[in-house]
C-alpha positions, 0 to 999 in steps of 0.5 A: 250672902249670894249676890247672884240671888238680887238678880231677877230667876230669868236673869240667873237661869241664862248660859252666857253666849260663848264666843268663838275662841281667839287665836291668842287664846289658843296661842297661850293654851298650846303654845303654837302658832300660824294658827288659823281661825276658821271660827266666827264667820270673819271676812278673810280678806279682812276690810275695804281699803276705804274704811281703812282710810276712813279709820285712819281719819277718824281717829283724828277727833277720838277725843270728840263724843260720836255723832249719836244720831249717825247722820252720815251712815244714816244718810249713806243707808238711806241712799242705799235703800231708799229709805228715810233716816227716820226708819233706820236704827244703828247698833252696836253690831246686829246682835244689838239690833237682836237686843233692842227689839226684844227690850223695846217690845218684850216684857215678863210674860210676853212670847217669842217665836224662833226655830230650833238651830238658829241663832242663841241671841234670839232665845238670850235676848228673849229670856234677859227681858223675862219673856217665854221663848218659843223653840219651833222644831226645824225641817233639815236644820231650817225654818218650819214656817208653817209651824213657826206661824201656827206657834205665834198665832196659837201662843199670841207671840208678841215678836218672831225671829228668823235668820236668813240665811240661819246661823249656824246651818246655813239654811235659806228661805226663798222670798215667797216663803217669807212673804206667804209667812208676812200676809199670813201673821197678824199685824200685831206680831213683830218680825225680826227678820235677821239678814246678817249674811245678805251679802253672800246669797248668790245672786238667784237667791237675792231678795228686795226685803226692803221693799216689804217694808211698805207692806209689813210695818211690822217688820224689822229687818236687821243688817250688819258690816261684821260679815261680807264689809269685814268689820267685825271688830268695830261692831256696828249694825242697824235695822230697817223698819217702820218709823214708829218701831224705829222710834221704839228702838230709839228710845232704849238704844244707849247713847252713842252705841256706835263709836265715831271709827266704826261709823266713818269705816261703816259709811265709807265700806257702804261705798266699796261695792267693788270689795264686797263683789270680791269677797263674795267670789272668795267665798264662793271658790272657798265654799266649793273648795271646803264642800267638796273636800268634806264630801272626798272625806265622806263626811255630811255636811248642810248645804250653806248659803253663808260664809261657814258650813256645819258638818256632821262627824263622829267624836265631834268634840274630840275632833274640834279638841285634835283641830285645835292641837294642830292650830285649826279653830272651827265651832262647836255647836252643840250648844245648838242641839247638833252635838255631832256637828261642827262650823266652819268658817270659809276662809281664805285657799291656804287656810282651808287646806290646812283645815282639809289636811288637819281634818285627814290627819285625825281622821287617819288617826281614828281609823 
């Protein structure tokens, strides 16, 4: 028999999400190496040296069942962000945040509301719970929050998702745009509000969405240390939002979805304002470095407001193949209906000019 068919339609009918490919990957495909990974919006400078030490110590109780209700993180956001432990949900990285919502809220039938060019977990989540997502056309590869509005009020969408600043454009919404957005939803439609690259807006672009929370409690803001903090491979995220949707999430959140290491390194990397300032300047310097050399090679690119920069080229696919071939990885995106574009993560000076010159190369090539 074909087991596949015990599965639900919703179920059998989702392309899983395709991760970036790692460097041993590519290392055993091509047989190269100092390859660089420019692919999945990692920090470069790696982690705060506090969460090292905080790790380090962790690992000493590996054998101990983590605290499920992460009090010390819980207690480290909350000082953060003035907000009670009750409001603040910890996931698995913010892709569970993504999950436990649509899990928590969706069911078959049910609507969701995203824009085109944004994030794959949004139209995943929605369709593993056999909920209808809604794909709203994009204004230069953003949010169209009019026609995102009209789309939750007309189709009685249940929960909108939107990123800010978006994966994988990079596009911004101003904090007036998104709270005319708020006043203008009725209360009963959720927002996921997915801050995954916060940290590195520059500082005219920054906004208190934590304070919106005693206006909208419908509200859900989701938050992650994979990017600016650097721990990605721990994976560990949370949400911001009222107690009764934080409760919500509660009760479908797994156990001990956030290991005793990542919650020691999340608590510990909280404090380290110092690295994420750094991290944020590297960036900067590395996004000024990347742009303009896309634009000596004469190629478009989306202004980015995150830690990558899609960019527009003929043969995209041929290209990213002939980036491999020389020990550069970047993203495709075609999957994202921008089949001429690629992603780029900024990276540390060194990489991106391998990415700058790999990227002359073959384009030397094709003329």
């Amino acid at each position: 028999m074909n087991y596949s068919d015990l599965a639900p339609s919703y179920i059998r009918a989702i392309a899983p999400y395709q991760p970036g490919k790692p460097i041993a990957e590519l290392e055993r495909e091509l047989g190269i190496s100092g390859i660089v990974k420019l692919a999945s919006n990692e920090n470069p400078l790696g982690c705060s040296p506090l969460a090292v030490a905080a790790m380090h110590e962790a690992i000493k109780a590996i054998a101990l069942y983590p605290d499920g209700n992460g009090f010390e993180l819980k207690d480290a956001l909350s000082k953060r962000y003035g907000v009670e432990h009750a409001r603040i949900v910890l996931g698995n990285g913010s892709n569970d945040m993504l999950e436990l919502a649509a899990r928590a809220f969706l069911t078959v039938g049910d609507r969701t509301v995203y824009s085109a060019h944004a994030f794959a977990v949004y139209p995943l989540a929605t369709q593993a719970v056999g909920a209808t997502g809604i794909s709203v056309p994009a204004i230069n590869f953003g949010h169209d929050l009019k026609a995102m509005l009209k789309a939750a009020v007309g189709q009685q969408a249940k929960l909108v998702f939107i990123a800010n600043p978006n994966n994988p454009t990079g596009t911004f919404l101003e904090a007036e745009a998104l709270l005319g957005f708020l006043r203008a939803l009725p209360p009963q439609v959720l927002v996921v509000l997915d801050e995954a690259y916060n940290e590195y807006l520059p500082e005219d672009k920054r906004y208190d969405s934590v304070s919106w929370l005693s206006e909208f409690p419908n509200l859900i803001i989701s938050r992650t240390f994979s990017k600016a903090y650097g721990l990605a491979g721990l994976r560990v995220g949370y949400a911001l939002a009222h107690e009764q949707v934080a409760d919500m999430l509660n009760r479908v959140r797994q156990p001990f979805n956030v290991n005793s290491v990542a919650q020691a390194a999340a608590t510990a990397a909280l404090q380290d304002d110092a690295f994420v300032r750094q991290t944020h300047r590297l960036n900067q310097s590395g996004m000024d470095q990347i742009t303009q050399g896309l634009t000596g090679l004469g190629l478009e690119f989306i202004p980015s407001f995150g830690n990558f920069v899609s960019f527009r080229i003929a043969n995209a696919a041929h290209i990213y193949r002939r980036l491999l071939e020389l020990g550069v990885i970047v993203r495709p995106v075609a999957n994202y209906d921008m089949p001429d574009y690629l992603r780029v993560s900024i990276g540390l000076e060194t990489e991106n000019e391998k990415f700058l010159s790999a990227l002359k190369q073959i384009l030397g090539e094709t003329k």
